[in-house]
Each structure stands twice: as structure tokens, then as C-alpha cells.
KOLGUTI-743016 format. One record per residue (C-alpha): residue in one letter; x, y, z. Coordinates in Angstrom, 2 decimals. Layout:
   semi        c1        c2        c3
      A         X         Y         Z
...
END
This chain:
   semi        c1        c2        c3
      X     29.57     42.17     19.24
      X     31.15     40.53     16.13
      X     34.69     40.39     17.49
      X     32.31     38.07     20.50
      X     30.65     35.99     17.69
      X     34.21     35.18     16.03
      X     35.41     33.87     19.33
      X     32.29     31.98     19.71
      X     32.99     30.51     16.42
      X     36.54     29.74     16.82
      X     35.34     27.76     20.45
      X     33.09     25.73     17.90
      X     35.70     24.70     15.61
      X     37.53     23.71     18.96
      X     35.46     21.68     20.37
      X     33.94     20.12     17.00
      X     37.77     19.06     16.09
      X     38.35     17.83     19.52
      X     34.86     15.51     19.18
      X     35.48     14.65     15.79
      X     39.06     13.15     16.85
      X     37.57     11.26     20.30
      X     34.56     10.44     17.68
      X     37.10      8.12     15.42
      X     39.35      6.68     18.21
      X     36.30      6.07     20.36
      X     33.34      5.00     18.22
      X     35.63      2.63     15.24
      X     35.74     -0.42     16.34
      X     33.89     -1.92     13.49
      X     33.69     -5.46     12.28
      X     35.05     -6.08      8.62
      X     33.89     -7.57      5.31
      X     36.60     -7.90      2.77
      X     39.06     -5.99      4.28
      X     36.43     -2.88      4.02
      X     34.45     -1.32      7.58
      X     30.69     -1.67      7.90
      X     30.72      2.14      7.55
      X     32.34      1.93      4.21
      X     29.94     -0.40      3.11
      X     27.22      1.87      3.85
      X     28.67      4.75      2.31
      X     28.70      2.59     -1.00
      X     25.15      1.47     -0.26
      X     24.02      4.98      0.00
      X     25.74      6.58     -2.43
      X     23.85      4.17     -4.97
      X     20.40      4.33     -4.04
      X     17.68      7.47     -5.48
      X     16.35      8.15     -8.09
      X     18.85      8.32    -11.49
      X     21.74      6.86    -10.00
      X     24.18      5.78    -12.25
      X     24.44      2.02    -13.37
      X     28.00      1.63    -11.62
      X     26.68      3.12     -7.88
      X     23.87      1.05     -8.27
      X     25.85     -2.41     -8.92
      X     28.50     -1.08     -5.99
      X     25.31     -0.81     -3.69
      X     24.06     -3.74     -4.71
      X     27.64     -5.45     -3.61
      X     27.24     -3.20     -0.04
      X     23.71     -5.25      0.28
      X     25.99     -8.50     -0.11
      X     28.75     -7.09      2.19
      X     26.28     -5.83      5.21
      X     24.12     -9.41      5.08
      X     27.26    -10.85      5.19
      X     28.81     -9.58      8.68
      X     25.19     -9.99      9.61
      X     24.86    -10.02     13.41
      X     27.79     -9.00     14.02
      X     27.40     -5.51     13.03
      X     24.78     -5.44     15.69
      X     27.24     -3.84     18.12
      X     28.55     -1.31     16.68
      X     25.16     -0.36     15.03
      X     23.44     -0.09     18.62
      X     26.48      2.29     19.69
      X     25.62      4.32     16.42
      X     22.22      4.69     16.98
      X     22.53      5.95     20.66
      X     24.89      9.07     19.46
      X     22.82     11.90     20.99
      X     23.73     15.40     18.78
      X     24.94     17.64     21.90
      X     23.18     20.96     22.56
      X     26.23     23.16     21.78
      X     25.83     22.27     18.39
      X     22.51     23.81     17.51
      X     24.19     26.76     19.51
      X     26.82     26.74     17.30
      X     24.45     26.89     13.56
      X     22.47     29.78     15.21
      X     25.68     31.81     15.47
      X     27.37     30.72     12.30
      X     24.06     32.04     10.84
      X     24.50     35.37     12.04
      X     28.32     35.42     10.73
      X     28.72     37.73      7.44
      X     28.28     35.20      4.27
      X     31.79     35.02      3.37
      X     32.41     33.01      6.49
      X     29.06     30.99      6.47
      X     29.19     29.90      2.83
      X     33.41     28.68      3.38
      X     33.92     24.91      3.17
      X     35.89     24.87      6.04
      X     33.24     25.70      8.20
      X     30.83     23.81      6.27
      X     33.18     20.48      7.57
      X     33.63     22.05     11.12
      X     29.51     21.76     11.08
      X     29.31     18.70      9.50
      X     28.42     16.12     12.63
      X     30.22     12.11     11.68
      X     28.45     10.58     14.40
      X     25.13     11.78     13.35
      X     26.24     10.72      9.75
      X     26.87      7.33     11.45
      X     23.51      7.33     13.43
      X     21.80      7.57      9.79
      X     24.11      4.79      8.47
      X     23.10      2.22     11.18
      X     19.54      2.98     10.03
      X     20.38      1.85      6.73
      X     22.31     -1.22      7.70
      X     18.80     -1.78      9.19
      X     16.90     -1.93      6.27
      X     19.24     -4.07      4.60
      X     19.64     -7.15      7.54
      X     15.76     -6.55      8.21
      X     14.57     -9.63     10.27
      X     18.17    -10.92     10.32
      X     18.51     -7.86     13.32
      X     15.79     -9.22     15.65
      X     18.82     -9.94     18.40
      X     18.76     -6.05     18.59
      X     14.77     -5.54     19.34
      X     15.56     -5.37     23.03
      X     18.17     -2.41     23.04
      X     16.50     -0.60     20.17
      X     13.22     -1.34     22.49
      X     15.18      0.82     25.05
      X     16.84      3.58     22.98
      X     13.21      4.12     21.58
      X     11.29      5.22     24.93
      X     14.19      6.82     25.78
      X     12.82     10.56     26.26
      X     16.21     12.15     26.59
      X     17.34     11.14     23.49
      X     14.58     12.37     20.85
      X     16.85     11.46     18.18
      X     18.46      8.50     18.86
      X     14.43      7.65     19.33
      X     13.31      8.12     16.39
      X     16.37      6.41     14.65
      X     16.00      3.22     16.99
      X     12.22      3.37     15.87
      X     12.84      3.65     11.86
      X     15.36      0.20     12.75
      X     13.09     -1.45     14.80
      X     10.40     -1.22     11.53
      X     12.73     -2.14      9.30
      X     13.29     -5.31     11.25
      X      9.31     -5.67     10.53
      X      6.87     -8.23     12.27
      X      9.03     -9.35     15.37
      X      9.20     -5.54     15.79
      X      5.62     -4.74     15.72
      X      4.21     -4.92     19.17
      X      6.76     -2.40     20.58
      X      6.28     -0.15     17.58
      X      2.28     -0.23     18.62
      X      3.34     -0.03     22.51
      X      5.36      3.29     22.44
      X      2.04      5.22     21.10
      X      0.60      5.13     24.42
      X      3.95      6.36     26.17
      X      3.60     10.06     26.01
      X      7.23     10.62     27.27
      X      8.44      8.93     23.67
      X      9.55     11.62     21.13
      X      9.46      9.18     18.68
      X      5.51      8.34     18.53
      X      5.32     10.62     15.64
      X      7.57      7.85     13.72
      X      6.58      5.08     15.05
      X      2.73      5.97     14.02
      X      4.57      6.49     10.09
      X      6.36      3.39     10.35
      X      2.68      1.19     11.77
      X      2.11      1.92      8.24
      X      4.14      0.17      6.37
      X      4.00     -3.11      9.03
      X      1.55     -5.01      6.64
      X      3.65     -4.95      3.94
      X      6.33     -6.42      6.10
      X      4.03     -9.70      6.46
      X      2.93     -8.49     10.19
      X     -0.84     -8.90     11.46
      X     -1.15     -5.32     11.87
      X     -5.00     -5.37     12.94
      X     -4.00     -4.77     16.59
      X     -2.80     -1.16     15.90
      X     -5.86      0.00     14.04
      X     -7.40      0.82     17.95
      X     -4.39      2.44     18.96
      X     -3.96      4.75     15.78
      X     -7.75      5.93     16.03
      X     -6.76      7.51     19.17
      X     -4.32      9.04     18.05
      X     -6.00     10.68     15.45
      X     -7.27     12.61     18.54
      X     -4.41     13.83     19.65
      X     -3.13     17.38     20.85
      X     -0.15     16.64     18.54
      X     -0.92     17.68     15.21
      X      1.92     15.58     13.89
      X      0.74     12.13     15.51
      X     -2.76     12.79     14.44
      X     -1.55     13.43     10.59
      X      0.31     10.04     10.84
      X     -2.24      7.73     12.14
      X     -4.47      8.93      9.28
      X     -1.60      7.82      6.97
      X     -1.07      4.90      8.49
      X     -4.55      3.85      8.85
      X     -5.11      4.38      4.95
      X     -2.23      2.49      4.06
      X     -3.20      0.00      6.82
      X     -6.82     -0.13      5.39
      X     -7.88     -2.46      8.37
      X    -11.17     -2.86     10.14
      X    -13.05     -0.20      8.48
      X    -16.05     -0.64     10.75
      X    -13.48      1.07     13.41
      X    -11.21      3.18     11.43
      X    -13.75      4.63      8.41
      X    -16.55      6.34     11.63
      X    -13.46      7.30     12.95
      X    -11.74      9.01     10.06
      X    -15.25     10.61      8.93
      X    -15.55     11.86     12.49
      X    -12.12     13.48     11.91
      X    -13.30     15.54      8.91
      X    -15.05     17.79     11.51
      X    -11.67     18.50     13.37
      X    -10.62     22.32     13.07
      X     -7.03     21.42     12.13
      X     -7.10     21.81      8.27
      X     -3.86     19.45      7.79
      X     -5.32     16.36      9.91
      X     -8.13     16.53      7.64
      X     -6.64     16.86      4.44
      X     -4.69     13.48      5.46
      X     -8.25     12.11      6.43
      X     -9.59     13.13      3.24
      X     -6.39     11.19      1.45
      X     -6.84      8.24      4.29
      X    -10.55      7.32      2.89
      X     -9.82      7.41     -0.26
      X     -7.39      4.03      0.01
      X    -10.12      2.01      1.66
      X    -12.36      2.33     -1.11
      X    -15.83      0.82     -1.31
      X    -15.48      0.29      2.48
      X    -15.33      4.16      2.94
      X    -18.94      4.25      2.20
      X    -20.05      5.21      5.87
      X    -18.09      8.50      5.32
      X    -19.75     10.06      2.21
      X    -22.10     12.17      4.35
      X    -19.06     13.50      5.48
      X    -16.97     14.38      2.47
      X    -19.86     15.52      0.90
      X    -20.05     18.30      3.78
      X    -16.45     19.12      3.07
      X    -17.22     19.93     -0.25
      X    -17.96     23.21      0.73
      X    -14.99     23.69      3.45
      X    -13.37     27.26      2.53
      X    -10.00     26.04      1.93
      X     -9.62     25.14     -2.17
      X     -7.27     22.33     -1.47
      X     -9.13     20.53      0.81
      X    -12.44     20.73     -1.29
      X    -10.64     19.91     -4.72
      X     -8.94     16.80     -2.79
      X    -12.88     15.68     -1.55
      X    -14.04     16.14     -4.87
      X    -11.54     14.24     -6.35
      X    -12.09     11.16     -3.62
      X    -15.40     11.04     -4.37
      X    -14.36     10.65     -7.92
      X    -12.34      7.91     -7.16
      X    -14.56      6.09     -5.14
      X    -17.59      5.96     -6.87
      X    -20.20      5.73     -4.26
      X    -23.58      6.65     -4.10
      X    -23.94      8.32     -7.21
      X    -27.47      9.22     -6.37
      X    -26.60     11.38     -3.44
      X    -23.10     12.26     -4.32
      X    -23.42     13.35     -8.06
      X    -26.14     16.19     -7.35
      X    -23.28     17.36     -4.56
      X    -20.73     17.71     -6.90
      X    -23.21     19.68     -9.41
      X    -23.99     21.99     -7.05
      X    -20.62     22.24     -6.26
      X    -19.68     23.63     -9.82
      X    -21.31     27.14     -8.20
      X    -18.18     27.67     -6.39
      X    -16.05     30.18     -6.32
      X    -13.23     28.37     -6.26
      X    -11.75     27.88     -9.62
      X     -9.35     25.13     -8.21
      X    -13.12     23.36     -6.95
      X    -15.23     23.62     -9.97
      X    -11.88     21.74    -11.71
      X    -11.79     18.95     -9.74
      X    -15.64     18.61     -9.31
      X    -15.70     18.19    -13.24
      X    -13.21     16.09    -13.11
      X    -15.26     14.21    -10.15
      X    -18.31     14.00    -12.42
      X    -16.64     12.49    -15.34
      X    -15.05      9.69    -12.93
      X    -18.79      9.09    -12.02
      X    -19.21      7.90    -15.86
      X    -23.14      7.70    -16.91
      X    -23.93      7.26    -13.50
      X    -23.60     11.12    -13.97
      X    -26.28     11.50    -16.23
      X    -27.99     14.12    -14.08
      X    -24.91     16.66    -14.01
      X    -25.56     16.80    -18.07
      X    -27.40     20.20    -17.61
      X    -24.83     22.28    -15.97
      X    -21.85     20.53    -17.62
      X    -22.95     21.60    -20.87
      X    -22.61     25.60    -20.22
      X    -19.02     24.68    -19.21
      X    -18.32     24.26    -23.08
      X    -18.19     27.97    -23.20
      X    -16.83     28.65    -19.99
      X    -13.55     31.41    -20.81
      X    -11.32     29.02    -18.83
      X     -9.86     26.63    -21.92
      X     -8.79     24.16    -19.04
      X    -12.15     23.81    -17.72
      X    -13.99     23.82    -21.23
      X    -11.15     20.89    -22.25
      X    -12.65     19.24    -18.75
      X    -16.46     19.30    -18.88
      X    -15.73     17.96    -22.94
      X    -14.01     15.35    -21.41
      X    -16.35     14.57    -18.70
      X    -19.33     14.86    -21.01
      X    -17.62     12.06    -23.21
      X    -17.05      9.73    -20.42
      X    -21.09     10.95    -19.27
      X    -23.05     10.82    -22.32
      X    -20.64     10.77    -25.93
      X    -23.64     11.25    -27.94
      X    -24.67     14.57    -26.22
      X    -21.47     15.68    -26.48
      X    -21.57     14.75    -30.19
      X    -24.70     16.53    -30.58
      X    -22.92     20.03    -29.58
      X    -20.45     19.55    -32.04
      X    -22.89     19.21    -34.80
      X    -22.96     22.06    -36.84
END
């Protein structure tokens, strides 16, 4: 058996050297900015963006921004080539058996290189170069239109989707389009990137319809997004907030923790779905309650129906609840008034974090009963 999993190796390392050398004779043709290839211009760009990146990265990346708006269009080419790069099968084949090769092999650098896929490297590059020419890439909305409902290519998908919203507005009706194609792998991404269209000066009221759907869909992953993207969206609330609150009844705990996070960015106009976050108050999972009481915090509505919720809520069980209920209460300010009675036994509660809490959210309640418990 192992003497068959070395040969299966050495036929990886094979073929990946044979790709790797068609992969640079075949795929380089590259236009040129100061005697330097697109791709090395993204290399600089990447290796200069993060977080704590030195000063000298960040001024070379800031040069690669200059270089790549600079060839402009005519990088379009060879990014559309990138993009299409399709990883082949064998190569997941060939990770599961490297895993199962004794450590000394697996952890060699060698292999690590034989693994290490340049035209998938390039694929990501081309998605940078479209986040730096943005708009100045609309030429390329057609192809990347293609390569996106593509359904034998799930990854090249999903990367022609992630260019197509960095090219923003001129993108957005195909980006809102490919949700209802159920072939698409990429609706997961494209439901993400909806998000983010308003920021990138689009009229993205047209997608609020289409994402509410989604939020009922079989795929856990699509439904998660469209709550995202409908919070960040924060459109039409008289469609997306009944919508949403319906959603807090769905049996899939992650969808509704994104709901729960959804609400909170449409603020005041979230006020349909109190019932409904008050009644997942009491939901058996301590995350999601903790993250309701802390939206309800942060929103502010209704104190007369809201704050007697969250007292009652201080009965839980749930040490991770009765923290962010407190917490909840003292966001409420004096409009909290009425929580006064079973804050105050909090003072001597055992748990220091949640006697430092009620204190706290008995000086943002009432300061002079506080004051009045410290008298001696």
C-alpha cells in the first residue's frame, strides 16, 4: 500500500511539473508597464496590502495601483484568460494522498511547491487587478457575464463574480440576475458581493426582492448571505424587516444569528421585528440570545415592551444571557427605570463581571440609586 501511494505521488509531481511548464509558455503573454508584467505588478500590490504591512510594501503597492491603471484595458485579456483557469480534478486527488504520506514527506518544501497551483495563484491575481481598474474594466462585463453562469467551472465563477463587483454599478444587474440561476455555483458570492453594491454608487433597491427569497433558500450558505447583504443594503425595510423577522422562526440556528445581526443595521426601521427578537430571547442557544439582547440594546425600541423582556430575561440560565441582557438594560438608559428592582440584587451577584455590569447599568439607569447603595 505505501510503496502504491509513493508512485501515486511521484505521478503528481509529474504531471504538476509538466502543467507548471505548459502553464508559463502557454498562459504569459502579458502586456507590460515599465519593463515589469502585469503579474509582477500584482505580486507587489499584494504583498503590500493587510493589516501591519511595512511602510516600504505599502508605497511599492501603492506604485502597483499606478502601474495596473496604467496598462488599463489592456490587461483585460490576459486577466479574462486568468480568471477562466479551472483547478483540474487530479489535483484535489493528489492533497488527499499527500495527506496520507508519513509527515516527513508532507511537511518537505519540495512537495509543498509541487502542490502549490500558479494558475490558481494567477486566477486570484486577476481578481485583484479587478479591484484596482474597477469601472475602468466594464469592456470585460460580457465575458465575466459568461464565466460567471458557467456551472462547470465553480471556481472560475465565483472569481468572475468577485471582478464583476469590483467593477461596481455597470456590473449590478448581472450580479442580481445570476441569483435566480440555480445552475450558478457562484450565487453564494454574488449574494456577498449585492452587499457592498451601494457603496459602489449603484441603485441597489432592485435586489432587495431578489435577496428576500433567498433568505428562503435550501442553501444554508445563500440564505446567510442575503441576510448580510440585506443589512448592509438596509433598503426598503417595509419588504426586507417582515421578511428578516419572519426568518427568526427558521430552524437553521446560523441563518438566524445573521438575521439577528441583519436587523440590527436598519435601526429604528427594524421596529416591526421586536415581537420577534423578543421571542428569541429565550431561544436555547446562548449566542443567539446574548446577540438579541444585545440588538435590542442597540436599537432602543419600545422600551415599554422590550425592557420588562430583558428583566425577565436576567432569570436565565445562561450566564453568557443574563451578561448581555444587563448590558441591554443599561443601553436602554432611564428608559429602564423599571429593571431597577432586579438589577440591584446583581450588586452581590458572585460573578465580579456581572456585579461590575449591573453597577454600570444602574449608573447609566438611575446614578442616584446607585449612589444610594454605596452610602454607608
Amino acid at each position: 500500500m505505501e510503496r502504491r501511494r509513493l508512485f501515486l505521488f511521484a505521478l503528481v509531481v509529474c504531471v504538476s511539473l509538466g502543467a507548471g511548464f505548459l502553464f508559463v509558455h502557454t498562459y504569459d503573454r502579458q502586456p507590460r508597464y515599465q519593463d515589469h508584467s502585469l503579474a509582477y505588478w500584482l505580486r507587489l500590490y499584494a504583498r503590500g496590502t493587510g493589516p501591519e504591512v511595512p511602510e516600504a510594501q505599502a508605497a511599492q503597492a501603492t506604485k502597483a495601483v499606478a502601474a495596473v491603471r496604467a496598462i488599463g484595458a489592456d490587461a483585460l485579456p490576459c486577466l479574462l484568460r486568468w480568471i477562466r483557469y479551472e483547478p483540474p480534478s487530479w489535483r484535489e486527488t493528489a492533497f488527499e494522498t499527500v495527506d496520507r504520506l508519513p509527515g516527513r514527506l508532507t511537511e518537505n518544501p519540495f512537495v509543498d511547491s509541487v502542490l502549490t497551483d500558479p494558475a490558481s495563484k494567477r486566477a486570484a491575481f486577476a481578481a485583484l487587478a479587478f479591484s484596482i481598474l474597477g469601472p475602468q474594466a466594464s469592456p470585460a462585463i460580457p465575458e465575466l457575464t459568461l464565466i460567471m453562469n458557467d456551472p462547470g467551472a465553480p471556481n472560475a465563477s465565483r472569481t468572475a463574480t468577485e471582478a464583476l463587483a469590483y467593477i461596481g454599478r455597470d456590473a449590478f444587474p448581472f450580479l442580481v440576475a445570476v441569483l435566480t440561476n440555480r445552475e450558478a455555483a457562484c450565487r453564494v458570492t454574488a449574494a456577498d458581493c449585492i452587499g457592498s453594491m451601494r457603496r459602489a454608487g449603484a441603485d441597489a433597491t432592485p435586489a432587495v426582492p431578489v435577496l428576500v427569497q433567498c433568505l428562503q433558500d435550501k442553501d444554508l450558505g445563500l440564505a446567510e448571505a442575503a441576510a448580510r447583504s440585506l443589512g448592509r443594503l438596509s433598503l426598503r425595510p417595509d419588504i426586507a424587516v417582515p421578511a428578516l423577522a419572519q426568518a427568526l422562526s427558521d430552524p437553521r440556528l446560523m441563518l438566524r444569528r445573521a438575521v439577528v445581526r441583519a436587523l440590527r443595521q436598519f435601526g429604528d426601521e427594524s421596529l416591526p421585528a421586536v415581537p420577534a427578537l423578543i421571542h428569541c430571547l429565550g431561544d436555547a442557544d446562548p449566542l443567539l440570545a446574548s446577540d438579541v439582547a444585545g440588538a435590542l440594546g442597540r436599537l432602543r425600541l419600545e422600551s415599554k415592551v422590550v425592557v420588562p423582556a430583558l428583566a425577565n430575561s436576567l432569570q436565565s440560565p445562561l450566564s453568557a444571557v443574563r451578561h448581555a441582557v444587563v448590558q441591554a438594560l443599561g443601553d436602554y438608559g432611564h428608559n429602564a427605570r423599571e429593571a431597577i428592582p432586579v438589577l440591584l440584587p446583581l450588586l452581590e451577584s458572585p460573578d465580579l463581571a456581572l456585579r461590575s455590569e449591573a453597577a454600570n447599568a444602574l449608573h447609566r439607569i438611575a446614578p442616584e440609586t446607585l449612589a444610594k447603595t454605596a452610602a454607608p
